[in-house]
C-alpha positions in Angstrom: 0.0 0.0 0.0 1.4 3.5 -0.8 2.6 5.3 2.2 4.0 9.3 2.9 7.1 7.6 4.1 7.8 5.3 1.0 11.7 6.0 0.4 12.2 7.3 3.3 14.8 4.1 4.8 16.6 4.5 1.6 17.6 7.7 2.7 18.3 7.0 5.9 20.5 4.1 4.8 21.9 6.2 2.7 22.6 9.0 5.0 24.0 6.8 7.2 26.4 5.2 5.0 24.7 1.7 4.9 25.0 0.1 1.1 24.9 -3.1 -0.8 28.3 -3.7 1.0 26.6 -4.3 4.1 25.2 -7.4 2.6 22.8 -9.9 4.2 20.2 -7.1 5.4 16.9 -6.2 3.9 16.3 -2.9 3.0 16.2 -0.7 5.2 19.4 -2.0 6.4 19.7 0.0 8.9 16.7 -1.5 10.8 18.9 -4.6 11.8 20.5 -5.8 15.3 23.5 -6.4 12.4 23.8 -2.6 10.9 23.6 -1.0 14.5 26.0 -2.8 15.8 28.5 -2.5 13.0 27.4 1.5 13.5 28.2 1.4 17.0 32.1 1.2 16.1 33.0 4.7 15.0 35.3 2.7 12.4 31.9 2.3 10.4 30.0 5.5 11.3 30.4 8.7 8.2 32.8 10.8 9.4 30.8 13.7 8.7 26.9 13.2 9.3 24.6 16.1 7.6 21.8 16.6 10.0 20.0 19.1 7.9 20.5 17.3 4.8 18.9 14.4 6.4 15.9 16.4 7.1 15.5 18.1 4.5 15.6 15.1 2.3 13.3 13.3 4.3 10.9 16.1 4.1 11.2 17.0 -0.1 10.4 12.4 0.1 6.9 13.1 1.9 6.1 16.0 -0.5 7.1 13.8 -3.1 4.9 11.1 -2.1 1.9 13.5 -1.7 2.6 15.3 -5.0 2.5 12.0 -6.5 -1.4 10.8 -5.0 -2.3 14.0 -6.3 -1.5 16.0 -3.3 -4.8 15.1 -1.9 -6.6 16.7 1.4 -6.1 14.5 4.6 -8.7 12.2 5.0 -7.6 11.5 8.4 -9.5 14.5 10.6 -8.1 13.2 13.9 -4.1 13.6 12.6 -2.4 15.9 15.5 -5.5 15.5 17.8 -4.6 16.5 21.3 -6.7 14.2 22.7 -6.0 11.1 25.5 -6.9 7.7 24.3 -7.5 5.4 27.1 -9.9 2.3 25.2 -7.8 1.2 22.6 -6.8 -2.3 22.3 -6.7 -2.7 26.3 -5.7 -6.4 26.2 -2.7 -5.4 24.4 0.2 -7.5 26.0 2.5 -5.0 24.5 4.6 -3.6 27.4 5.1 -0.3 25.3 1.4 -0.1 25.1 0.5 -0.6 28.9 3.2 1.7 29.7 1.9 4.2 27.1 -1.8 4.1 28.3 -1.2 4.0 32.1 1.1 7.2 31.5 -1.9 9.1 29.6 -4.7 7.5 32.3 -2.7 8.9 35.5 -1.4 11.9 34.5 -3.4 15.3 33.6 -4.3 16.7 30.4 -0.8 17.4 29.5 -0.2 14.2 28.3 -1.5 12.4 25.5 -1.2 9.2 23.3 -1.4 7.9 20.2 -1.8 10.9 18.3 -1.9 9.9 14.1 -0.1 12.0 12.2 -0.5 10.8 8.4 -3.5 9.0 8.3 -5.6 9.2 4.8 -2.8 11.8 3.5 -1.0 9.3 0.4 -2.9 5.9 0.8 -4.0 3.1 3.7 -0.5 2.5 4.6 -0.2 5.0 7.2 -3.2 4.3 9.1 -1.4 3.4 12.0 1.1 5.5 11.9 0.8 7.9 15.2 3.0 9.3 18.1 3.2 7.4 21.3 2.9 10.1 23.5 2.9 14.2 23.6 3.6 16.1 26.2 2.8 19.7 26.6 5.5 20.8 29.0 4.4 24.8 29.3 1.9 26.9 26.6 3.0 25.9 23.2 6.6 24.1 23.8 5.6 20.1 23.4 7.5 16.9 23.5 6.9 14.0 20.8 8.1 11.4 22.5 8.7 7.6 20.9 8.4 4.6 23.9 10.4 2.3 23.9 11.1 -0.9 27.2 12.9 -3.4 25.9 14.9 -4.0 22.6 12.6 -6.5 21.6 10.2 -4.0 19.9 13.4 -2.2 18.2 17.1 -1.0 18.9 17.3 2.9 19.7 18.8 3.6 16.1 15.0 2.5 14.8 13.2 4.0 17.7 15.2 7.6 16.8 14.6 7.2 13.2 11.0 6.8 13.3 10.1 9.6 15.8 12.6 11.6 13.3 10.0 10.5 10.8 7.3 11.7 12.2 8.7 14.9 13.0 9.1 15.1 9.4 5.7 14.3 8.9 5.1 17.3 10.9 7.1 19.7 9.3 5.0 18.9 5.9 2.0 19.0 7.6 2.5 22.1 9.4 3.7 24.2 5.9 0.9 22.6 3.9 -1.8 22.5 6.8 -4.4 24.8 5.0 -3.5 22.3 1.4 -4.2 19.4 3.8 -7.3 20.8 5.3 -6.4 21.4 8.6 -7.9 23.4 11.4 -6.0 26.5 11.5 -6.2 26.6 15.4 -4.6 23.3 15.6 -2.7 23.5 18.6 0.2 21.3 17.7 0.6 22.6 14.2 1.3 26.1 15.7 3.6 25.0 18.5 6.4 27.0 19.0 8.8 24.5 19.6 9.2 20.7 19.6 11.4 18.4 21.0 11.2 14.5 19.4 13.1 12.4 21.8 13.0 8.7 22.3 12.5 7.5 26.2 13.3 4.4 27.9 14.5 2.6 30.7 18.4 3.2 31.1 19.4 -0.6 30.0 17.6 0.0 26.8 20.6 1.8 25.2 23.1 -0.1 26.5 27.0 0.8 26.1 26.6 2.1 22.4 27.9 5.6 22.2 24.9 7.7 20.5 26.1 11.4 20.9 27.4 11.6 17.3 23.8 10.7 16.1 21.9 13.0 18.5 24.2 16.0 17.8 23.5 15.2 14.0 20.1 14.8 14.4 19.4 18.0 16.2 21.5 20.3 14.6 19.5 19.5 11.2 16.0 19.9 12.9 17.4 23.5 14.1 19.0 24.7 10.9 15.8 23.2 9.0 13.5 24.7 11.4 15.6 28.2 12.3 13.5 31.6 11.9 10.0 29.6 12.0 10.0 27.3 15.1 11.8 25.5 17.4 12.6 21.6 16.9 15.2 19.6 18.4 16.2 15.8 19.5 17.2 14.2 22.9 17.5 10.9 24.2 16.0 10.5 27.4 15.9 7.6 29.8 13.8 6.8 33.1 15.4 7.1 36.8 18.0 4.2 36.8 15.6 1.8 39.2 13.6 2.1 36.9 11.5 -1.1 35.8 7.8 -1.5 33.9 5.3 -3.5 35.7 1.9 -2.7 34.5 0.2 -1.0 36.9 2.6 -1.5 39.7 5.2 2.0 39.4 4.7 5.2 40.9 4.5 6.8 37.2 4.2 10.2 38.5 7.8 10.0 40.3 9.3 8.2 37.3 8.6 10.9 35.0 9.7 13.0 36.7 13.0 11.8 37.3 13.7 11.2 33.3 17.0 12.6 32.5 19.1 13.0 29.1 20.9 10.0 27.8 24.8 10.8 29.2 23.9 12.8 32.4 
């Protein structure tokens, strides 16, 4: 099914530095255990990563897609809701999922989940495409924040990647918002900044060094961004005891004792 994103991992790959060289992988290669490993040795990292070329490509991909459906309106009327969703698949055994609804049920208004973001825009391959959780930290400053507990689900070079996604997805939707036929009080699409960051328990990232793809990462969402809005990238873990039990942590103290990946 045709999607906004269709190209997109090529671009990463390439970005990245991942070829045919790196055989054995599907593409995207860089979706592998293998690739992020073998990234996780500076030896096979670029030496000079292009945040804002990244971006920017990944950006001129979704408009490319749209232009190509015919750059239709959205048919999706609920993309970049900022609404709490509390009775969707509740006997979900996914431990992201029970973290991600017990997180919008016990905390206030400031916090919502699943929140589409491309949904009837190119075709029915990005129905389910939607941010875990968004978090209005004070008036129009927001976090977009991809969940992650275990590696099982992804490694943290997927789990960055797609929340960089959608944060392309809504720099596309947020210049062609009237095009798409959104509301022009949509409170998320007139942020003035963002922050995308991935979030999970401290053993998630294990010993990989990530800085080089963080620093990358956020200096192209500022240079893209600069003289509009704000957008930048963190990785941010949970307090170090930290360990997901549904309905069994005091989610209130955990958040707030989330820190920045390295401090």
């Amino acid at each position: 099914m045709p999607s906004i994103l269709d190209g997109s991992g090529q671009i990463i790959d390439a970005w990245l530095g991942i070829d045919e060289r790196w055989k054995g992988e599907r593409e995207p290669r860089y979706c592998s255990d293998t690739s992020f490993q073998r990234l996780c040795d500076s030896a096979n990292r670029p030496e000079d990563l292009n945040g804002r070329r990244l971006v920017v490509d990944l950006v001129q991909c979704i408009e490319e897609n749209w232009r190509h459906a015919g750059q239709p309106v959205a048919r999706g009327q609920e993309n970049w809701r900022f609404e709490k969703q509390l009775n969707l698949t509740p006997n979900n055994p996914s431990p992201e999922v029970t973290l991600e609804r017990s997180i919008a049920m016990l905390m206030d208004n400031s916090w919502v989940n699943q929140v589409p973001v491309a949904s009837g825009v190119v075709g029915d391959g990005d129905q389910r495409r939607a941010i875990d959780l968004i978090h209005q930290t004070k008036g129009d400053h927001y976090e977009f924040i991809e969940l992650k507990v275990d590696a099982r689900s992804g490694h943290v070079l997927r789990a960055a990647m797609e929340i960089l996604e959608y944060g392309a997805i809504y720099m596309f939707s947020r210049k062609h918002r009237e095009r798409l036929g959104y509301p022009g009080d949509n409170r998320l699409l007139n942020a003035e900044s963002v922050e995308l960051c991935v979030l999970a328990p401290r053993e998630y990232y294990g010993e990989c060094d990530l800085a080089w793809l963080a620093q990358a990462i956020n200096q192209g969402l500022r240079e893209a961004t600069a003289g509009r809005y704000s957008m930048s990238f963190q990785f941010r873990h949970f307090p170090e005891d930290f360990t997901w039990r549904p309905w069994n942590v005091p989610l209130a103290n955990a958040l707030q004792g989330i820190q920045p990946l390295g401090q």
